[in-house]
MIPAKOL-161604 format. One record per atom (N, C-alpha, C): y, x, z. Coordinates in steps of 0.02 Angstrom, whole numbers, plus 50000, padded with zeros to 5 digits. Example, Ala and Ser with C-alpha at 12.3 -4.5 7.8 and 13.67 -1.06 7.14 Angstrom:
# residues 2
497165066050390
497755061550390
498355066050390
498885064250354
499475068450357
500025064550394
This chain:
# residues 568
556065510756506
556085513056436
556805513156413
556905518056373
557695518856366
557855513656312
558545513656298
558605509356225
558525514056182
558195509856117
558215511556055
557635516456043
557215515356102
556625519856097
556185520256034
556365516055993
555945515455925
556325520555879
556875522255889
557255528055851
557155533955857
556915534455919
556535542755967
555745540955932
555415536455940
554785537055904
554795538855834
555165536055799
555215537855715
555355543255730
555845548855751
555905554255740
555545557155774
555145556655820
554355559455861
553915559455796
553845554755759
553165554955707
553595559455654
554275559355624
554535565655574
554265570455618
554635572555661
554565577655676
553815581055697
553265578655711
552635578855718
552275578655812
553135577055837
552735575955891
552425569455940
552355564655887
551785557355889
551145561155813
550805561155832
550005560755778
549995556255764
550005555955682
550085548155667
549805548655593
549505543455575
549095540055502
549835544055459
549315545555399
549835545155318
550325540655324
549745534155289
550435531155293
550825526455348
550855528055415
551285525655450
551865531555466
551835535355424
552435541855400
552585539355357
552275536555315
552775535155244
552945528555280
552915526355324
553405518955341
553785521455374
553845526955412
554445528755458
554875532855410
554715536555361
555025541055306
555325532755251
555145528855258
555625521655213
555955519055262
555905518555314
556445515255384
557065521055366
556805528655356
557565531655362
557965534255292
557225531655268
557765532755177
558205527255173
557905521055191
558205514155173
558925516355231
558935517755273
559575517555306
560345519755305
559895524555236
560545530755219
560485526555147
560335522855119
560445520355040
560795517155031
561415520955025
561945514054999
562065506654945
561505509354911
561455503754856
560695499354862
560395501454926
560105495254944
560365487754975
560295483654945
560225476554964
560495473655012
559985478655086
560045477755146
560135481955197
560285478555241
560585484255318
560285482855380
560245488055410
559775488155472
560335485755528
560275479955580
560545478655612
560405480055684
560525484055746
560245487055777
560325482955827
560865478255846
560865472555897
560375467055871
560255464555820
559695462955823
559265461955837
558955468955806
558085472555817
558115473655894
558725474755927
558755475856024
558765469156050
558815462856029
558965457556056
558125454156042
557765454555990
557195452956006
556685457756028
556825462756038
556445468856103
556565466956153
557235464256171
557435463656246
556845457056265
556945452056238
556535445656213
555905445756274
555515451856239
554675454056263
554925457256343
555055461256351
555365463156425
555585459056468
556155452856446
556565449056494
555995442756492
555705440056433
555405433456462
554565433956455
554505438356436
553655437256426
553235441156488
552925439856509
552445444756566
551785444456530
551215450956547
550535452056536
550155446656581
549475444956551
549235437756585
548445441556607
548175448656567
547715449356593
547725458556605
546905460556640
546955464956651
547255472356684
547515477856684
548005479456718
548715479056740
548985476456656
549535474956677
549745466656686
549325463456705
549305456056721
549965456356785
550315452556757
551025449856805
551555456956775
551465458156757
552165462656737
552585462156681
553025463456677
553425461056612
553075465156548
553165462556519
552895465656425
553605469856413
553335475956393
553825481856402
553365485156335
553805485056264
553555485256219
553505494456212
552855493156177
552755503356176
553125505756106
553335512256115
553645514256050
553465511055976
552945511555979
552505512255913
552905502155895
552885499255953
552655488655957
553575491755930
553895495555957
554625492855962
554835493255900
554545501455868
554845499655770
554475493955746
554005492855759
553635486955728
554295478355714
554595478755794
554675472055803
555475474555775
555755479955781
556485482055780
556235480655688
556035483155654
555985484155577
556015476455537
555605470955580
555445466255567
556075461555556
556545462055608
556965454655672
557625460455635
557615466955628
558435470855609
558425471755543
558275472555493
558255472855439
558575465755395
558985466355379
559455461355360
560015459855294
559795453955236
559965454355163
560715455355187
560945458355143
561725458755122
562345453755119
561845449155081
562065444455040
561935435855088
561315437655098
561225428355155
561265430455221
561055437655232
560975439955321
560495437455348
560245435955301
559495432155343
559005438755338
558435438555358
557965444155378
557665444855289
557645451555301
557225456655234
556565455255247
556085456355303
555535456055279
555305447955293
554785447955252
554455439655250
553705439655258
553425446155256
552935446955259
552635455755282
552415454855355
552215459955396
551315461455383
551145468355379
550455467855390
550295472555434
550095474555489
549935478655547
549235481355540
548765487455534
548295487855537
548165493355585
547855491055662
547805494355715
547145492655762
546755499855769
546255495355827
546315495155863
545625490355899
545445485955908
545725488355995
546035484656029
546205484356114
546885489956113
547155488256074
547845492156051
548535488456060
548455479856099
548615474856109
549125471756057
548655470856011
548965469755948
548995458355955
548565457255986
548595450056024
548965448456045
549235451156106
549625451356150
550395451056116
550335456856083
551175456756025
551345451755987
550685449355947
550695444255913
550835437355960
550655437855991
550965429256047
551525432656060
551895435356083
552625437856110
553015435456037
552835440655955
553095434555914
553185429955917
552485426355912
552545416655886
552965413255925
553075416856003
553375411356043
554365414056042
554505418556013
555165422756008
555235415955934
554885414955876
554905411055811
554865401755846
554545402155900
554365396355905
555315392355943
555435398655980
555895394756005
556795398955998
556575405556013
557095412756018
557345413955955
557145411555899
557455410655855
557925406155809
557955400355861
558525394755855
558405391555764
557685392555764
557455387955670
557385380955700
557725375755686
557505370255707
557055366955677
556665362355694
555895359655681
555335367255640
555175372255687
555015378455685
554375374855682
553965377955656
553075378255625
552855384855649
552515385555685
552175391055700
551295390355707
550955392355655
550165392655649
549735399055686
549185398155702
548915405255727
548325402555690
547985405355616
547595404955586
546965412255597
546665409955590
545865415255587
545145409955540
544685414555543
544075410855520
543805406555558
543825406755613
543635402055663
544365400155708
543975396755734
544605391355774
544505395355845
544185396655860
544245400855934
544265407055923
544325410555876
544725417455855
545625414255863
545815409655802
546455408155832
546585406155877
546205404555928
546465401955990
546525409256039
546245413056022
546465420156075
547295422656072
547555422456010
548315423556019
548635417756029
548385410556031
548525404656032
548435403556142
548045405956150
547795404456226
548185408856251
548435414756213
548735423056277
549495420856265
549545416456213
550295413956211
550455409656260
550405401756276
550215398056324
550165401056407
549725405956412
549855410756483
550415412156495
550635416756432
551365419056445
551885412756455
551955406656404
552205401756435
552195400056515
551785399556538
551615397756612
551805402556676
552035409656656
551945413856687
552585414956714
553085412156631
553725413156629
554165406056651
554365408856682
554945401756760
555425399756652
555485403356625
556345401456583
555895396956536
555415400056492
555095396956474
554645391556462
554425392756531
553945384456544
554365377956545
555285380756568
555485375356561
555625372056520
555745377856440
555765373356368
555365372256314
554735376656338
553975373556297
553395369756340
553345365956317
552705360956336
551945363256316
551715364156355
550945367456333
550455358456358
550005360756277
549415356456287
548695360056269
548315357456257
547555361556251
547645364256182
548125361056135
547975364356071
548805363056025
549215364056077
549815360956052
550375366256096
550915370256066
551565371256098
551885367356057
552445364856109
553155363756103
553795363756107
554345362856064
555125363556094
555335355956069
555645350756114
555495344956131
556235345756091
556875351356113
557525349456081
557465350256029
556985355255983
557165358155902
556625354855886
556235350655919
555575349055877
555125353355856
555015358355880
554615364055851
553905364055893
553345365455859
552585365755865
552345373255864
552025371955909
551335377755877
550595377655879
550125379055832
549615376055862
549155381255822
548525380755850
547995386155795
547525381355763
547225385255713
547175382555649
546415384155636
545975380055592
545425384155562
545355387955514
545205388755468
545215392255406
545015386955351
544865380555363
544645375355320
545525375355276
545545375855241
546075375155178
546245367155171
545735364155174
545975356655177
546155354355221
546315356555273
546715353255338
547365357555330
547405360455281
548055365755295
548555362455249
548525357955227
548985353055184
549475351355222
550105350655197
550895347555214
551105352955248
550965360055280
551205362555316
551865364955306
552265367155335
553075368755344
553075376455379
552675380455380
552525387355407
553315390455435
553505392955488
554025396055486
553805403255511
553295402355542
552625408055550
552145407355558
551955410655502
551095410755515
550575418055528
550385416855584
550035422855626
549225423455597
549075428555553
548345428055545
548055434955570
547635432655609
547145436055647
546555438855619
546525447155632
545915447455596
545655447455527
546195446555480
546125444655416
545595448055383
545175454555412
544725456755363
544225453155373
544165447055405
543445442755412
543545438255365
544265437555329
544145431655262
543995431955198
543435429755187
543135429255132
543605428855074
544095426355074
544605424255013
545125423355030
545745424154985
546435423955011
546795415955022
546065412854976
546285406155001
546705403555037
546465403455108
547035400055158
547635405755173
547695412355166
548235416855172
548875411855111
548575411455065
548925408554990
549175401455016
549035397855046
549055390355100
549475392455109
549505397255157
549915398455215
550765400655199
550505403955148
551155405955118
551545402255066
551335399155037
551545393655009
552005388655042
551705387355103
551785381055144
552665383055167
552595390555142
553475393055201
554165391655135
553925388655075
554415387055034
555235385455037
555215381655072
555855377255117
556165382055177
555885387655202
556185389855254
556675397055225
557315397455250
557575402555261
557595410255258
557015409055320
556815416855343
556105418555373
555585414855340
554985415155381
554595419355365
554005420455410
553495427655414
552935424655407
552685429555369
551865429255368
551625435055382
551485435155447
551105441555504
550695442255532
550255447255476
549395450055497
549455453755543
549055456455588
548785461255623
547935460355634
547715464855607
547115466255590
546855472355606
546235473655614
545825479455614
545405479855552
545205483955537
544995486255454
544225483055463
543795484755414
543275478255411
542725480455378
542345475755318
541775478955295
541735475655207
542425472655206
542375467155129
542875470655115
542505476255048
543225480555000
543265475254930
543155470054943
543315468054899
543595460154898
543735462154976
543925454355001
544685456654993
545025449455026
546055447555010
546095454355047
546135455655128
546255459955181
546315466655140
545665470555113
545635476355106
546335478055026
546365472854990
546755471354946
547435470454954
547595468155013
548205467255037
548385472355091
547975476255097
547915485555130
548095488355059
547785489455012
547935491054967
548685490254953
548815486054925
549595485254890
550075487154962
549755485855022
550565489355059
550605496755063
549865499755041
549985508255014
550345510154970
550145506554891
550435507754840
551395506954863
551315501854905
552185500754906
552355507854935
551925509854981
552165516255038
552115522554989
551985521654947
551835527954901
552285527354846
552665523254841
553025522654801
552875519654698
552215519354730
551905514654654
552125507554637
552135506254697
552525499054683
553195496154729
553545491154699
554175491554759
554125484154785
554135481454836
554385474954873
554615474854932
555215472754937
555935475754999
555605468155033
555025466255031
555005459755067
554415461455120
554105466255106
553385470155136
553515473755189
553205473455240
553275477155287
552555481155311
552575487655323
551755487755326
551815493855379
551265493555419
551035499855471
550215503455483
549905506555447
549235506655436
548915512455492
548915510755530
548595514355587
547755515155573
547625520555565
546885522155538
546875531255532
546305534155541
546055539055530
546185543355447
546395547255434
546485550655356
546005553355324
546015551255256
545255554655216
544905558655251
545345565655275
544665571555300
544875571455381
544835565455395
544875564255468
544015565355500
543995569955549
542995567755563
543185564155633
542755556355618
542705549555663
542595553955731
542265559255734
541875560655806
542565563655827
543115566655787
543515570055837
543985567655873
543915568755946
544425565855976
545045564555958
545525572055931
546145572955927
546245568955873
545855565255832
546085560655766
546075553255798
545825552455858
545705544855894
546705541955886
547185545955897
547745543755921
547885540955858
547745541855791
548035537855727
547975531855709
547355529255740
547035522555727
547375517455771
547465523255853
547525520755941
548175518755961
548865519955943
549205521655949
549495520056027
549195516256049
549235513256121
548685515756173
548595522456125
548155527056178
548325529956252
547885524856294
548245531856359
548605523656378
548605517956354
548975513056384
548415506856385
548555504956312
547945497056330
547145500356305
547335505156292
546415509656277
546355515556309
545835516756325
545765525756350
545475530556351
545295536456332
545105541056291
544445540756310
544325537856385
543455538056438
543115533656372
543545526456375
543135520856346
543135522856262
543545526556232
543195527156172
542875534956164
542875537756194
542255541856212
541595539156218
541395535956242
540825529756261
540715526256215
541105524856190
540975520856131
540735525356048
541065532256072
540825537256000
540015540756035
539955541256083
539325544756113
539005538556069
538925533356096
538575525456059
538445527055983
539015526955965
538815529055876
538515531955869
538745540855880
538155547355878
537435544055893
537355542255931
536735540755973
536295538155931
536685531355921
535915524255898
536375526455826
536905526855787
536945525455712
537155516655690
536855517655633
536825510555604
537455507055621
537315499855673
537875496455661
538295498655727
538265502555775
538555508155805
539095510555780
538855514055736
539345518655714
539745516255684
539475509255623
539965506955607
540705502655623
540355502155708
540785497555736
541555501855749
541075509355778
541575513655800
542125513755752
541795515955685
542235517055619
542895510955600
542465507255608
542995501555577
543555498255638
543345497855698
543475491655763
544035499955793
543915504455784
544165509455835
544415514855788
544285517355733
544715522755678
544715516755614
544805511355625
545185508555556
544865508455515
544495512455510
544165515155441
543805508155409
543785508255339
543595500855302
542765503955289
542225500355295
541615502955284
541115496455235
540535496155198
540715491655176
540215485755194
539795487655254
539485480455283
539415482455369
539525474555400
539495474955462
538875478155480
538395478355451
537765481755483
537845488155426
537925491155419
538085493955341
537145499155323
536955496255283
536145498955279
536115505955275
536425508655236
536495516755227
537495517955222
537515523055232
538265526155220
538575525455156
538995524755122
539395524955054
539155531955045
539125536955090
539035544555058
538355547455037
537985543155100
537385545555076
537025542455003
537495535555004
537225530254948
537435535254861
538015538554870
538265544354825
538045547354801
537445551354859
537305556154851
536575555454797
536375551054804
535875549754759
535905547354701
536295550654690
536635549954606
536375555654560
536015556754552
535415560454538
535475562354459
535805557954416
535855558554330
535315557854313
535595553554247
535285547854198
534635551954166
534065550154182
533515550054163
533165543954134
532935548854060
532755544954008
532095544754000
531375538353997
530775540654022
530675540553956
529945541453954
529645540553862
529095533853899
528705535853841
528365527553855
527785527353884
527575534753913
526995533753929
526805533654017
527695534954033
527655533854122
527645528254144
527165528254180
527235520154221
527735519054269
528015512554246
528385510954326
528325503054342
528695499554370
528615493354398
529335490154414
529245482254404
530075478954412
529885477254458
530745474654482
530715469754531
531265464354495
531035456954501
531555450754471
531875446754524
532565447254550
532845441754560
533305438854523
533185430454542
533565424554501
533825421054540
534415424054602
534515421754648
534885415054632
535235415854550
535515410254551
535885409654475
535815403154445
535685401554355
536665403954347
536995403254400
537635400154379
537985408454401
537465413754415
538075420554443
537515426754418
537495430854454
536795439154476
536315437154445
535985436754394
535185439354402
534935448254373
534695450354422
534495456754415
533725458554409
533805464154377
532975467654378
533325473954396
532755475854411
532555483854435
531915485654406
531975491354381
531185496654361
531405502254402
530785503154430
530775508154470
530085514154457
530095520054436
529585523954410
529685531954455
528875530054477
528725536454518
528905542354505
529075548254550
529335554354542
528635557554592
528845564054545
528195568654563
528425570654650
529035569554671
529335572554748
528995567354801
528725560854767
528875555754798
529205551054806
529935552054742
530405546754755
530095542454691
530835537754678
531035534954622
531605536054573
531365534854515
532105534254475
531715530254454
532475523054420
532815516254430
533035517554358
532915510754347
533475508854270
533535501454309
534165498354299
534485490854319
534815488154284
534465480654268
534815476254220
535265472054235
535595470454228
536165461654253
536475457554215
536385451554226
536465449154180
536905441854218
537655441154194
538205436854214
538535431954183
538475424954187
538595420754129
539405423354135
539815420154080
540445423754074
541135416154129
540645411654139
541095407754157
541115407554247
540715413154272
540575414354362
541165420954369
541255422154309
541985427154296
542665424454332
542595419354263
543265413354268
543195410254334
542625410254388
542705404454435
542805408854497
542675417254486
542995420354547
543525420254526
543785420154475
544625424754471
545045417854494
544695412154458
544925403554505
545185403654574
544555406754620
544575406154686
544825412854721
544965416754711
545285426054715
545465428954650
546065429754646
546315434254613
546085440154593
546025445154666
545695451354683
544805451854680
544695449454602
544035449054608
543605455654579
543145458254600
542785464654573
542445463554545
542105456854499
541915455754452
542105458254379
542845459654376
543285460854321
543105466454300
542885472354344
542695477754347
541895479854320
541535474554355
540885473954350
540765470954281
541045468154275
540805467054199
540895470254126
541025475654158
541175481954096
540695487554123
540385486854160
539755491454178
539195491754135
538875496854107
538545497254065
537675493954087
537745492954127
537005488154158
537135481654169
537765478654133
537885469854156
537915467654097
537455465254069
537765458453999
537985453354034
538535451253986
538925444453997
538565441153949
538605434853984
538155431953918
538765423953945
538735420453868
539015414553853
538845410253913
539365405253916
539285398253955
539225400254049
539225393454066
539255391754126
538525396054170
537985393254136
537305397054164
536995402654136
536625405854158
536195413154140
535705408254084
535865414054018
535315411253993
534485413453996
534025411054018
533325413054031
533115415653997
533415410953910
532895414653858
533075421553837
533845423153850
534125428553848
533565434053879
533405433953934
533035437153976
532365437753965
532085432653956
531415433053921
531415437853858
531855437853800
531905444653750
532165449153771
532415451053819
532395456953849
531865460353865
531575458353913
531025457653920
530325458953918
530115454653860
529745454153846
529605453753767
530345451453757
530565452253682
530265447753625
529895439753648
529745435153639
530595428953635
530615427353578
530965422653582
531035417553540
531335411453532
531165405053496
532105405853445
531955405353397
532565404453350
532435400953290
532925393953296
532635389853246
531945386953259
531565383653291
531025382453312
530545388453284
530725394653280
530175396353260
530125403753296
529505405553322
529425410353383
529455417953342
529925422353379
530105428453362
530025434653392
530025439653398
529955445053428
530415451153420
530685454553469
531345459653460
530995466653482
530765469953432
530425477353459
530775481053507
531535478953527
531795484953574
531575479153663
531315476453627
531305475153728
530945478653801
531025478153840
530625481953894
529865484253878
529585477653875
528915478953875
528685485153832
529245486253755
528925491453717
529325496153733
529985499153785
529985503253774
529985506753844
529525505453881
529375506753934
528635505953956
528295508153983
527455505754015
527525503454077
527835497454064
527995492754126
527395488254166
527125491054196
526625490754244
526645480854270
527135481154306
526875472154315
527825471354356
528125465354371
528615462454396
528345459654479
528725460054521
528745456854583
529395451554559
529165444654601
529735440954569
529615435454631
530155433654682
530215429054714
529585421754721
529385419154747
528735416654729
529045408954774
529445408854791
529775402254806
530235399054777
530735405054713
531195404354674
530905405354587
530215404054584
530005404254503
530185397154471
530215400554416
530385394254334
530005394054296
530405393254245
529935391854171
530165398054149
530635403354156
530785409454150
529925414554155
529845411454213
529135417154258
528415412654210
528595406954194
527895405354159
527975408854100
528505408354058
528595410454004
528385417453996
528595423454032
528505429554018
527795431454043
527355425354082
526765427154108
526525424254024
526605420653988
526115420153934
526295424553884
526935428253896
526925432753855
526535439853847
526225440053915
525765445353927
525795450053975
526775447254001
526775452654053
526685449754133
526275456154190
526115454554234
526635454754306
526575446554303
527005444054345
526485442154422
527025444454474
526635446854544
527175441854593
526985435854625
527275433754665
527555438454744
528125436154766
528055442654819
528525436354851
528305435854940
528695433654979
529195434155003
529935433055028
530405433255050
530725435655125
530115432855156
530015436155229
530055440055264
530095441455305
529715448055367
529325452255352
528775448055330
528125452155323
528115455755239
528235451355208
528215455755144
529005457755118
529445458155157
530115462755124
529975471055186
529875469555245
530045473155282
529855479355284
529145483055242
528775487255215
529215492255179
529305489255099
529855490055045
530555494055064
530815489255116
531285489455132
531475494855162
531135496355209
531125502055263
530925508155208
530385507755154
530355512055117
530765515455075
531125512455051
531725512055013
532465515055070
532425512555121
532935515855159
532765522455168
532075525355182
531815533255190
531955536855144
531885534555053
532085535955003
532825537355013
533255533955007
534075535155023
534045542755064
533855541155130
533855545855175
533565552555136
533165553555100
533005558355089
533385562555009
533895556654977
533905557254947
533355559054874
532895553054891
532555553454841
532425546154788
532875543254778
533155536654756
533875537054695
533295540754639
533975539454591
534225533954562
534815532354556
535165525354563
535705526154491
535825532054477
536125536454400
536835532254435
537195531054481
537825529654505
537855523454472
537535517754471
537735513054438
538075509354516
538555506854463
539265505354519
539275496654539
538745494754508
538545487254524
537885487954595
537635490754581
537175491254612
537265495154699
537915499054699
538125502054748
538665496354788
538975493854754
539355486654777
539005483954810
538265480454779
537895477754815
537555478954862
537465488454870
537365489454928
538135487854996
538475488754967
538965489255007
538995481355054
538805477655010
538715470055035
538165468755077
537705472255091
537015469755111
537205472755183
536805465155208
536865465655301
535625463955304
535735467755347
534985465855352
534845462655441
534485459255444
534295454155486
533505456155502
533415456655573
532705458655603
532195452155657
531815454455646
531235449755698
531175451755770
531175450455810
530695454755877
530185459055883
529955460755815
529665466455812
530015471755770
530615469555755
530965476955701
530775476455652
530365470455615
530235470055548
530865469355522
531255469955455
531825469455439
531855464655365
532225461355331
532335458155286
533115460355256
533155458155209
533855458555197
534165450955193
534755449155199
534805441055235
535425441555186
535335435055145
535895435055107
536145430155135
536215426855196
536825423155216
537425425355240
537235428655277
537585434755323
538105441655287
537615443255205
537985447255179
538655446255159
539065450655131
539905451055106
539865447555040
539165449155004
539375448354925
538825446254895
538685445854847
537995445854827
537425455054825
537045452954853
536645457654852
535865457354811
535895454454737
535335453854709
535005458154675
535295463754673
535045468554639
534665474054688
535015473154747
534585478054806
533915475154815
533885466454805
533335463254835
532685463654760
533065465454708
532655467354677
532225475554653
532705477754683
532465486754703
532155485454761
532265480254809
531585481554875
531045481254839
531055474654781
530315471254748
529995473954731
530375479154661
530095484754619
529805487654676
530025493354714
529725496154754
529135493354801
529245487254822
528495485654839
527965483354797
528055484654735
527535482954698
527175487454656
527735492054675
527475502554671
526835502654704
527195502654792
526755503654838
526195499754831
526305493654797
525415490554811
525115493654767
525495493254693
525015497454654
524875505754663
525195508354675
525105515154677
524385516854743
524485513154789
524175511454860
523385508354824
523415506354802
522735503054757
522465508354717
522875513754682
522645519554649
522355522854687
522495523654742
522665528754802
521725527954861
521605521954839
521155519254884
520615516754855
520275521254841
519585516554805
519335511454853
518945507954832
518545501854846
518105502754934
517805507854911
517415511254964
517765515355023
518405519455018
518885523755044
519225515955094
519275511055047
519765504955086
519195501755139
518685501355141
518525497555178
518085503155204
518075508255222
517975512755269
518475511455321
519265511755305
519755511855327
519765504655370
519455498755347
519505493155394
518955493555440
C-alpha cells in the first residue's frame, strides 16, 4: 500500500470513484475544507496520522480467518479513519482535536479488529503514562470480543508481548502502569475510572447513554483522550446511539459545529433500494476484503425470502440502515400507510376497547376499535402519563421521546408521580367522586360512543376495573398468553398488511409499534413480549385487546346458537 493512501481515498470518494454514503462525503468534503482554513484552530499533521498507520502494519498481525498471521495493513477507508483521528492537531496545546470518534459500519467490515489495533496503539504507542483503556458493551462478552482479538494480537506480536502482559481479563504496561480491561455496562462498577480510552462496542444495543456519560466523564484529568464507537445501526430511534448518529449529521451538515467530533456514517441513502447490489459498497466499505458480495448476496436472497426478522437483520447488520425493532412486526412504511384520516363516528356505531394498565407510575392506554364495512378497523387511542415519568426519563436520558409524546393530541398528562385511576374512570365512564359526593361528566366515552364492552388484562385488574364494571360498563377479562393474544394478533397484523387498520397517524402509537418485538411458541402462536421490547408497547397490546374482543363479539353475531354447534 502506498503512503498516504488515505489522501488518494478522499479524493477517490470527491471525485466519485469510491461509492460512498452522504455523509461520509461530507466527512471527506470537512477533512479538505478544514485543511485549507486558515483561521481554524487546528492543523493536520501528516507524520503523525503516518506514524500511527505505520503502528497497524509494523506491529499488529490478523489472528483469525483469511488473513490470520499477516500483518494488519490498514484499508483506505481504516486509514482516513485512523490518519483524521491521531493527525489532526490543536494549535495552541498540539495535543489531538478529536476526543470523540463515532464509526458507523457493517457488520464483518472489521471494524473489531481496528478497534483493538487502537486500544493497544492508546494502551502503550502513545507514551500516556498510567493509560486507562476500557472496552465497554452491554454485556461483558460483547466487550470481550475487541478485548480477546486485542490480546491475540499481543501474542502474535514478538515487540509487543514483550511490553504487555496479558491475563484473562487484564492488559498491561508494567513501565507506564497502564491497564486494559473490558467492562460491563453495570454503571456502578464504572466508578473511579481514569478513561484515556474508552472503546464502546455496538452502542446501538444501549438502552441509555448512561454508561457512555460514565465513560466520558471519567476522561476529565486526561490531556488527549478518546471516546471511540464503532457500531452498526440498530432498532432503538430513540435510544443514546441513534441520537448520537444524529448530532454527528447535524455537525456534517453544517447545523451544528464541534471541532471535537469525529464521525464516518457508512450506511445506505434515503432512496437507496436494500436489494441493490451496487448500493451494498456504502454501508461495506471493506467490500471485496473482510466481506463478499457471494456472502451478502445470501444473506439478501434470506431477507427477500422469509421477511420479518430477515430482512431486518439484512437492513440494519449489513446496509446500516436504523429500523425500529429487532423483530420489527410490520415495516415503518407499511405502518404509514395506514394512515387513513381522522374519522369521526356518531353514536350509533358499535365498537369495542381494549385496556392496558401496564403500569400506575408511566403508559396506560385504551384503544376503541370500530368495524369497517371492508373488513377493517378504525381506532380512536387514549393515553394517559403522570407528568413526573416525564421528569424521570429526562433524569435517566436526556434524549428522551417522551418530550415529544406528550404534546400529542391522544396523551393527557395528568399531575403527580402515579396515573390517576379516577381520572380514567371519568373518562370513561364519566362517573366520578368530588367532594365526597358522586358526579357524572356527559362528555365521557360511554356517551359519546356505543361502546360495546372493554378487554382488559385479567391478571393486571384493580379497583379501576371494579369501578367501571359498577358503573355499567362491560368489562371482559382477556388473557396474556399464547392462546388468547395470538388470534388478535395475527389479525391485526393482516389488517396492517392490507392496509385496512386506520391508526389517523397517531405518532404515539406508531413509536410503540416501532418498539414491539413479538415472541412465539412451537406452534407459531405469537404474543407480543414486553421484556424483550425497545420501549413500551402498551398501546399496541391494547389494539390487540380491542380487536379481540371485536372478533369474539362480532364472531358471536356471526354464529347463531344452532349454526355454532353444528360447527362442533
Amino acid at each position: 500500500m502506498s503512503e498516504l493512501s488515505y489522501v488518494q481515498y478522499a479524493e477517490d470518494v470527491l471525485n466519485g470513484e469510491v461509492v460512498t454514503s452522504k455523509y461520509v462525503h461530507k466527512a471527506v468534503e470537512r477533512f479538505h475544507s478544514d485543511l485549507s482554513d486558515e483561521q481554524l484552530d487546528f492543523y493536520f499533521d501528516p507524520d503523525e496520522a503516518e506514524k500511527y498507520i505505520t503502528f497497524f502494519s509494523r506491529f499488529l498481525k490478523h489472528s483469525k480467518g483469511t488473513y490470520a498471521g499477516q500483518s494488519f495493513e490498514l484499508l483506505p477507508w481504516q486509514q482516513f479513519v485512523i490518519a483524521n483521528i491521531y493527525g489532526w492537531r490543536s494549535k495552541e496545546t498540539h495535543y489531538r482535536r478529536y476526543r470523540t470518534a463515532y464509526i458507523q459500519v457493517g457488520r464483518k467490515n472489521g471494524k473489531s479488529t481496528m478497534l483493538s489495533g487502537v486500544s493497544l496503539a492508546m494502551l502503550d504507542f502513545d507514551g500516556e503514562e498510567g493509560s486507562e483503556v476500557y472496552f465497554c458493551a452491554t454485556k461483558r462478552d460483547q466487550a470481550r470480543i475487541c478485548f480477546d482479538e486485542a490480546t491475540r494480537m499481543v501474542r502474535s506480536s514478538p515487540s509487543l508481548s514483550k511490553r504487555i502482559g496479558v491475563h484473562r481479563a487484564n492488559m498491561h504496561v508494567n513501565k507506564t502502569n497502564s491497564k486494559a480491561e473490558p467492562l460491563s455496562s453495570d454503571k456502578n462498577s464504572l466508578d473511579g475510572l481514569n478513561a484515556h480510552l474508552a472503546v464502546v462496542d455496538e452502542y446501538h444495543a444501549h438502552p441509555t447513554s448512561a454508561v457512555y456519560n460514565v465513560l466520558k466523564s471519567s476522561m476529565g484529568s486526561r490531556k488527549q483522550p478518546l471516546m471511540f464507537t464503532i457500531t452498526t445501526a440498530g432498532f432503538n430511534v430513540s435510544g443514546p446511539c441513534y441520537q448520537l448518529a444524529k448530532t454527528c449529521k447535524e455537525v456534517l451538515d453544517g447545523k451544528k459545529r464541534d471541532d471535537s467530533l469525529f464521525s464516518m456514517i457508512y450506511e445506505l441513502d434515503e432512496d437507496d433500494d436494500w436489494r441493490d447490489e451496487e448500493t451494498w459498497i456504502k454501508a461495506n466499505p471493506s467490500l471485496g476484503h473482510s466481506i463478499s458480495y457471494e456472502y451478502l448476496r445470501q444473506q439478501c436472497v434470506q431477507a427477500k425470502n422469509y421477511g420479518g426478522a430477515e430482512e431486518v437483520n439484512f437492513k440494519t447488520k449489513h446496509c446500516n440502515l436504523w429500523v425500529k425493532s429487532s423483530e420489527t412486526w410490520v415495516s415503518d412504511e407499511i405502518w404509514r400507510e395506514n394512515d387513513l384520516g381522522v374519522v369521526e363516528w356518531d353514536g350509533e356505531r358499535p365498537c369495542y376497547g381494549g385496556l392496558d394498565l401496564a403500569s400506575v407510575s408511566d403508559f396506560c392506554s385504551l384503544v376503541l376499535v370500530a368495524p369497517t364495512d371492508d373488513g377493517g378497523y378504525d381506532t380512536k387511542r387514549f393515553y394517559w402519563l403522570p407528568e413526573e415519568a416525564i421528569e424521570k426519563r429526562l433524569y435517566k436520558d436526556e434524549n428522551t421521546i417522551y418530550m415529544e409524546l406528550r404534546h400529542a393530541d391522544e396523551v393527557t398528562v395528568t399531575p403527580g408521580n402515579v396515573t390517576d385511576y379516577d381520572y380514567i374512570r371519568k373518562c370513561i365512564s364519566g362517573y366520578y367522586v368530588e367532594n365526597g359526593v358522586v358526579k357524572f361528566d356527559e362528555n365521557c366515552l360511554m356517551k359519546r360512543y356505543n361502546l360495546r364492552s372493554i378487554a382488559f388484562d385479567r391478571y393486571n385488574s384493580s379497583q379501576l376495573i371494579i369501578n367501571l364494571t359498577h358503573d355499567g360498563v362491560e368489562m371482559s377479562p382477556m388473557g396474556q398468553g399464547y392462546v388468547s393474544m395470538s388470534a388478535p394478533m395475527k389479525e391485526v397484523y393482516r389488517l396492517i398488511l392490507e392496509r385496512k387498520l386506520n391508526h389517523e397517524g397517531d405518532p404515539v402509537l406508531r413509536w410503540m409499534a416501532g418498539n414491539l418485538e413479538v415472541t412465539y411458541d412451537p406452534a407459531m402462536n405469537c404474543k407480543p413480549d414486553k421484556s424483550r421490547s425497545q420501549d413500551k408497547i402498551d398501546g399496541i397490546t391494547a389494539l390487540i385487546c380491542a380487536v379481540g374482543e371485536a372478533m369474539t363479539e362480532t364472531q358471536d353475531d356471526a354464529f347463531p346458537e344452532d349454526y355454532t354447534i353444528r360447527f362442533l
